[in-house]
C-alpha positions in Angstrom: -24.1 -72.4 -5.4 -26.0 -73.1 -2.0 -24.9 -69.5 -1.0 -26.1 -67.8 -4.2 -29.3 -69.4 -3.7 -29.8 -68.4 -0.6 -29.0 -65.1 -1.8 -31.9 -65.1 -4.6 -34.4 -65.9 -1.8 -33.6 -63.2 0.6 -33.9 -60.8 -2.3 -37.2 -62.0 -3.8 -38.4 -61.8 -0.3 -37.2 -58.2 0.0 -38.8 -57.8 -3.0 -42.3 -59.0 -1.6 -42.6 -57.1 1.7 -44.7 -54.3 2.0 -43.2 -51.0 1.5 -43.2 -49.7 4.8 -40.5 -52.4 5.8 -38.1 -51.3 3.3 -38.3 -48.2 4.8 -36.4 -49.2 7.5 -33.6 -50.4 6.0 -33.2 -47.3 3.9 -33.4 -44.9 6.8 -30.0 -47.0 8.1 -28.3 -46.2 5.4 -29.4 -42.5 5.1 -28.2 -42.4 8.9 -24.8 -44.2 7.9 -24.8 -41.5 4.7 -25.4 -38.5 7.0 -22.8 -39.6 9.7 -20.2 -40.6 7.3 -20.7 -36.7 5.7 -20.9 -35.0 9.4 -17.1 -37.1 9.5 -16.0 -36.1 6.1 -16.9 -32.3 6.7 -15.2 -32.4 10.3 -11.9 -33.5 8.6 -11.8 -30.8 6.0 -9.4 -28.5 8.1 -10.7 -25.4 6.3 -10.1 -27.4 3.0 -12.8 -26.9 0.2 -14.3 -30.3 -0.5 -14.7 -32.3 -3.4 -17.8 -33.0 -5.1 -19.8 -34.4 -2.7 -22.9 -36.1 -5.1 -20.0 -38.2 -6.9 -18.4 -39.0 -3.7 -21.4 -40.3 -2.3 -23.1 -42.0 -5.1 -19.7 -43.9 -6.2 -19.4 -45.5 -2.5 -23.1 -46.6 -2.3 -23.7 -47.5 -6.1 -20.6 -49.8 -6.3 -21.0 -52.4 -3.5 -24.5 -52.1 -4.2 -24.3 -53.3 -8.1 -21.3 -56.0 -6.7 -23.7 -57.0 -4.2 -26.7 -58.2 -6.9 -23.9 -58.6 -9.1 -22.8 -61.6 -7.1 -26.2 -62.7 -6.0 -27.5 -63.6 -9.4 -24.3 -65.3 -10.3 -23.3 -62.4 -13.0 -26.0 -62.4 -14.7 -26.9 -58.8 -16.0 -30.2 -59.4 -17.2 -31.3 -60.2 -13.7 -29.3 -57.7 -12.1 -30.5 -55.2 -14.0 -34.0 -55.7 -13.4 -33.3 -56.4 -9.5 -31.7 -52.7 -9.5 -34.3 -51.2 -12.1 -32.3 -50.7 -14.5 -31.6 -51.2 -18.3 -29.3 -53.4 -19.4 -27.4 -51.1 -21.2 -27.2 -48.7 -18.0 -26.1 -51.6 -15.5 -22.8 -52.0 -18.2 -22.1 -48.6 -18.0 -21.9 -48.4 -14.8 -20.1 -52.0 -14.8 -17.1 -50.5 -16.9 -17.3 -47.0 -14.8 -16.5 -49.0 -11.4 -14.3 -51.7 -13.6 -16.6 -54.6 -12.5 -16.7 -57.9 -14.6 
């Protein structure tokens, strides 16, 4: 309970900062994005590859909906609006990645 509180503030404070701030967090994960494609084409062995925008979007969108997921203690009313999206959307994508 402590933990998820805890949680909820570091978010709302995220939530507050100026957007320049963000900024930096985003550009490490557009590094960790690029890098982990420079690896994934290196590997290929004269393989095609498979689609890369699925790929991609599946290993950051699923941790990321766990992650607010868990912070707000399940509830999908507030994750949704944490991630900006509708309700409906959020348990979509909930039943695509087999989340509960």
């Amino acid at each position: 309970m402590l933990m998820t509180t805890l949680k909820r503030q570091k978010i709302l404070r995220l939530q507050r900062l100026p957007h320049n701030k963000h900024m930096t967090n985003i550009c490490k994960l557009s590094d960790a994005v690029k890098d982990s494609l420079d690896e994934y084409f290196s590997h290929l062995d004269g393989q095609p590859p498979h689609p890369i925008y699925e790929m991609v979007l599946g290993c950051v969108e699923k941790p990321m909906i766990e992650y607010i997921l868990h912070s707000v203690g399940g509830n999908q009313s507030k994750a949704a609006e944490i991630l900006g999206l509708n309700r409906n959307t959020l348990r979509k994508k909930m039943a695509l990645y087999n989340l509960q």
